[in-house]
C-alpha positions in Angstrom: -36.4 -46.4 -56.8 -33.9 -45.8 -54.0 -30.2 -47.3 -54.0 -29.4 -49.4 -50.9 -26.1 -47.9 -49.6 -23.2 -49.6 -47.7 -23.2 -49.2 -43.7 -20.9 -46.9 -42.8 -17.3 -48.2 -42.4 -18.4 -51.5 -44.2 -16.2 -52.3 -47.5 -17.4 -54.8 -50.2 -14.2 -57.3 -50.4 -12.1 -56.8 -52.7 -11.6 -59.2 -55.7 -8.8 -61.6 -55.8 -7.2 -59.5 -59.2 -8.0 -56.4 -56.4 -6.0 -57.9 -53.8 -3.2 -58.6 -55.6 -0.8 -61.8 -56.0 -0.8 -63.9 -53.6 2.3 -64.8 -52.0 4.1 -68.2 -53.3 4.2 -70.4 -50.9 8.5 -71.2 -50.2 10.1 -73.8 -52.0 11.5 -76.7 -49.9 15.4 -77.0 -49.4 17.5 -80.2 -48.2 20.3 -79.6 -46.0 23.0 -82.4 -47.8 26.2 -83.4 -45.7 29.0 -85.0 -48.0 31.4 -87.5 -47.0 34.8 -86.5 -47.0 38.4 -87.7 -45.1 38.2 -85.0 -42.7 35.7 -85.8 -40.1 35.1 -88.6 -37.9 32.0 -90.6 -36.8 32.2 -89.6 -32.9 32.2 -85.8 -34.4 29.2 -86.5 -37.2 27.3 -88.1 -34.5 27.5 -85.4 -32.1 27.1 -82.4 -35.0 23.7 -84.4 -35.8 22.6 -84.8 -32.4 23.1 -81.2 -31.6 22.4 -79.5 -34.8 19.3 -81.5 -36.3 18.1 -82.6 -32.7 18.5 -86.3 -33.2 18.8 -89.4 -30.5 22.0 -91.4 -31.2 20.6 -94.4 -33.1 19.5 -91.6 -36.3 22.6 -89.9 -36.0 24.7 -93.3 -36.1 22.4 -94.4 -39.2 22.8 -90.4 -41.1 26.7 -90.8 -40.6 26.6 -94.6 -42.0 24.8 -93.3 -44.8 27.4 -90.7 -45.5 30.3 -92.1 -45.5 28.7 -95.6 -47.7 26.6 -93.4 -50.2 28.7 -90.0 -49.9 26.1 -87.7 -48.9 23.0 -88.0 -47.0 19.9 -85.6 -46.8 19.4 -84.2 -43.0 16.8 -81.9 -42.9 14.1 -80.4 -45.6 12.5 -77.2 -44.3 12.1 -73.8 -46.6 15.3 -71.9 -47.5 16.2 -69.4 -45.1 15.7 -72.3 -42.7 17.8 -74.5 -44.5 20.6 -71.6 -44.8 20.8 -71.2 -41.0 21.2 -74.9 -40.3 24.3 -74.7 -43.5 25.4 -71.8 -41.3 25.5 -73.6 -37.9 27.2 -76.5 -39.5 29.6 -74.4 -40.9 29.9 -73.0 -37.1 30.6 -76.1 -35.9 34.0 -76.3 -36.8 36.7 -78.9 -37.4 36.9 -82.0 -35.9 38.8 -82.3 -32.9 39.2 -86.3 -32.9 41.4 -85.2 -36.3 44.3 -83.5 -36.2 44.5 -83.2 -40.0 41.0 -82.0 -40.1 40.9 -78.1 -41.9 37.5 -76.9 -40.6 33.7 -77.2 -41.0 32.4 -80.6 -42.9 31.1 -80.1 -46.7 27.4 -79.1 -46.7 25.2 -78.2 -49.4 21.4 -76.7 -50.0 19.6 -78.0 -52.9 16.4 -77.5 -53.9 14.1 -80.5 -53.2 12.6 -81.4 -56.7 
């Protein structure tokens, strides 16, 4: 009785246990804006519209919905994602329409559950 051997260079695939763990797929993170005294709606507006890419009508609605409910969610995406667009709010800086305005508006990652 005669074994049938692999072709050369041909592997059998490995098993799933074989291949190891398979990567988690990234939990989902929303970028949160709070409301605060600081900031006005001309500078929320235009952070939105340049930061999150939206027309004027969404940004008008987000910055409604901040300053009525105190925060609004502005973008879900996976974390290191979400940290950049916490960064580049943070870069944006105070608001010049203020005078009493300190720096960047309050923004906070949380985990979407």
């Amino acid at each position: 009785m005669t074994m049938s051997q692999p072709s050369p260079g041909s592997q059998p695939s490995p098993t799933p246990e074989a291949r190891g763990p398979q990567p988690k797929q990234p939990l989902r993170w929303n970028v949160v804006l709070l409301d605060d005294n600081d900031h006005s709606f001309p500078y929320v507006i235009r952070m939105l519209q340049e930061l999150f890419y939206l027309n004027e009508k969404q940004a008008a609605e987000i910055a409604d919905q901040i300053h009525t409910q105190g925060r609004a969610i502005v973008f879900t995406t996976h974390r290191e994602h979400a940290e950049l667009k916490v960064e580049q709010v943070v870069g944006f800086g105070r608001d010049p329409h203020l005078p009493s305005s300190k720096g960047a508006m309050s923004v906070v990652l949380e985990p979407v559950t």
